[in-house]
C-alpha positions as CSV (number, residue, x, y, z in Angstrom):
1,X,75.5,97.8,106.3
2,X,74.7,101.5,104.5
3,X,77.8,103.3,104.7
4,X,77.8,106.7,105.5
5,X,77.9,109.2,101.8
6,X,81.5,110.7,100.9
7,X,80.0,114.4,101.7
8,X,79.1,112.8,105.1
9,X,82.5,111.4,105.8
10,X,84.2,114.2,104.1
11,X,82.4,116.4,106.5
12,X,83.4,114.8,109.7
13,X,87.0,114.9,108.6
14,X,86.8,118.5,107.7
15,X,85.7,118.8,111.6
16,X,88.4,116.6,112.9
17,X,91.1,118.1,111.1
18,X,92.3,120.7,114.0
19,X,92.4,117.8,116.6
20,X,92.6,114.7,114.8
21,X,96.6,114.1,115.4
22,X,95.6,114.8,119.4
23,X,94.1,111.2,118.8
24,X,95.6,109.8,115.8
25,X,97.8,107.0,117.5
26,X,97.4,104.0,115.2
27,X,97.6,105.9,112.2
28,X,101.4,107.1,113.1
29,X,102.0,103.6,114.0
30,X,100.8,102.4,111.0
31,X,102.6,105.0,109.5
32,X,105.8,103.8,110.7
33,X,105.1,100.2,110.1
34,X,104.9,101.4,106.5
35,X,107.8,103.5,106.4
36,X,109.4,100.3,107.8
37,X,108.5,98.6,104.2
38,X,109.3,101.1,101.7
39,X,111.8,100.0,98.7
40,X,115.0,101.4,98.5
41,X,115.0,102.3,94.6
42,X,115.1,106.2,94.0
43,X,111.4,107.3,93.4
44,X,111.1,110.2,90.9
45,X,107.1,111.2,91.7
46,X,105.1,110.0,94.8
47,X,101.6,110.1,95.7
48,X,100.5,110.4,99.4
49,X,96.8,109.3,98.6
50,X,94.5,110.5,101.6
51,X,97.1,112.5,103.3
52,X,95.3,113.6,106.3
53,X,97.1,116.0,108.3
54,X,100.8,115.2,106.4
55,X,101.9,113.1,109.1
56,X,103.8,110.6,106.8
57,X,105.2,114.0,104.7
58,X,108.5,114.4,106.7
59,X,109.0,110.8,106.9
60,X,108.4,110.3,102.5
61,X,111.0,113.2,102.5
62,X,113.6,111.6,104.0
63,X,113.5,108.7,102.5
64,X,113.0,110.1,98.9
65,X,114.6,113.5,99.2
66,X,114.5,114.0,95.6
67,X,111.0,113.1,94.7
68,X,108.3,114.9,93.8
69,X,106.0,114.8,96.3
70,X,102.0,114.8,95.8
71,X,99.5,114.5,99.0
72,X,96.6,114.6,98.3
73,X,92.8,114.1,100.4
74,X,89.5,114.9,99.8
75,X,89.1,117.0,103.0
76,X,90.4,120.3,102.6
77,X,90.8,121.2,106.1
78,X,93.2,118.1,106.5
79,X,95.1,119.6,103.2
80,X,95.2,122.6,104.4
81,X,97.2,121.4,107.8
82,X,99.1,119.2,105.3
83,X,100.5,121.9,103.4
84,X,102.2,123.4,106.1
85,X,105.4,120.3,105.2
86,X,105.3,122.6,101.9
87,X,104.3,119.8,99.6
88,X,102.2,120.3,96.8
89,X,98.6,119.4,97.9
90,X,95.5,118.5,96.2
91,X,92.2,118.0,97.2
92,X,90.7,114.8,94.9
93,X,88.5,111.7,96.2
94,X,91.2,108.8,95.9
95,X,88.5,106.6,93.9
96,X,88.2,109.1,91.1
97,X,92.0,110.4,90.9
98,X,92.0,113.6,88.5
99,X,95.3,111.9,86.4
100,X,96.4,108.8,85.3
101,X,98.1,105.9,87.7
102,X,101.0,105.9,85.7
103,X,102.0,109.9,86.5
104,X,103.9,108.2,90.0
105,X,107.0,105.9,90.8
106,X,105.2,105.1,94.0
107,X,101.6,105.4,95.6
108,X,101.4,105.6,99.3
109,X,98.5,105.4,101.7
110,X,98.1,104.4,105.5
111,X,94.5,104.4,106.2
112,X,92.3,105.7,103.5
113,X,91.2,102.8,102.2
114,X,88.6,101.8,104.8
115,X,86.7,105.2,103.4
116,X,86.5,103.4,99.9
117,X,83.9,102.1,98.3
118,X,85.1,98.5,97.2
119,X,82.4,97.9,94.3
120,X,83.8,101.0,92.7
């Protein structure tokens, strides 16, 4: 199966980005399934790895009020809706991140990892 290239996929989410919680059902399901899971132990830095819109911000907030918080996507349109939670926001590809896994208490991602390339 050829998989469609990052600019490619990058560029239909840059599209989607005004509309895409219109018709993002599962993802806040899954979101909440996830939510459902998370630890209890404070969290000094998180990571929201392929963001999207920041529909899982409010809910990461909550439940670590104190954390530095970190979304992140490679779309920029999706960051920019994002940043509207006021979280810091970064636009990197989560298969080459620009720092070191060790920089976060906790890594959290809903659906990104279907876009990833798993021979990298």
């Amino acid at each position: 199966m050829n998989r469609p290239s990052k600019a490619r996929i990058r560029q239909s989410f840059e599209r989607a980005a005004p509309t895409y919680d219109s018709a993002a059902d599962i993802q806040r399901r899954i979101c909440h399934q996830l939510a459902a899971q998370l630890p209890s132990a404070p969290v000094g830095r998180l990571l929201d790895a392929g963001c999207g819109t920041g529909y899982a911000l409010a809910g990461l907030k909550r439940s670590f009020p104190a954390a530095d918080l970190l979304a992140l996507d490679f779309a920029p349109a999706m960051l920019e809706l994002a940043s509207k939670e006021g979280d810091c926001c970064q636009a990197a590809d989560i298969e080459k991140l620009p720092f070191a896994a060790a920089n976060f208490d906790l890594w959290w991602s809903s659906l990104s990892i279907q876009w990833c390339n798993a021979a990298t």
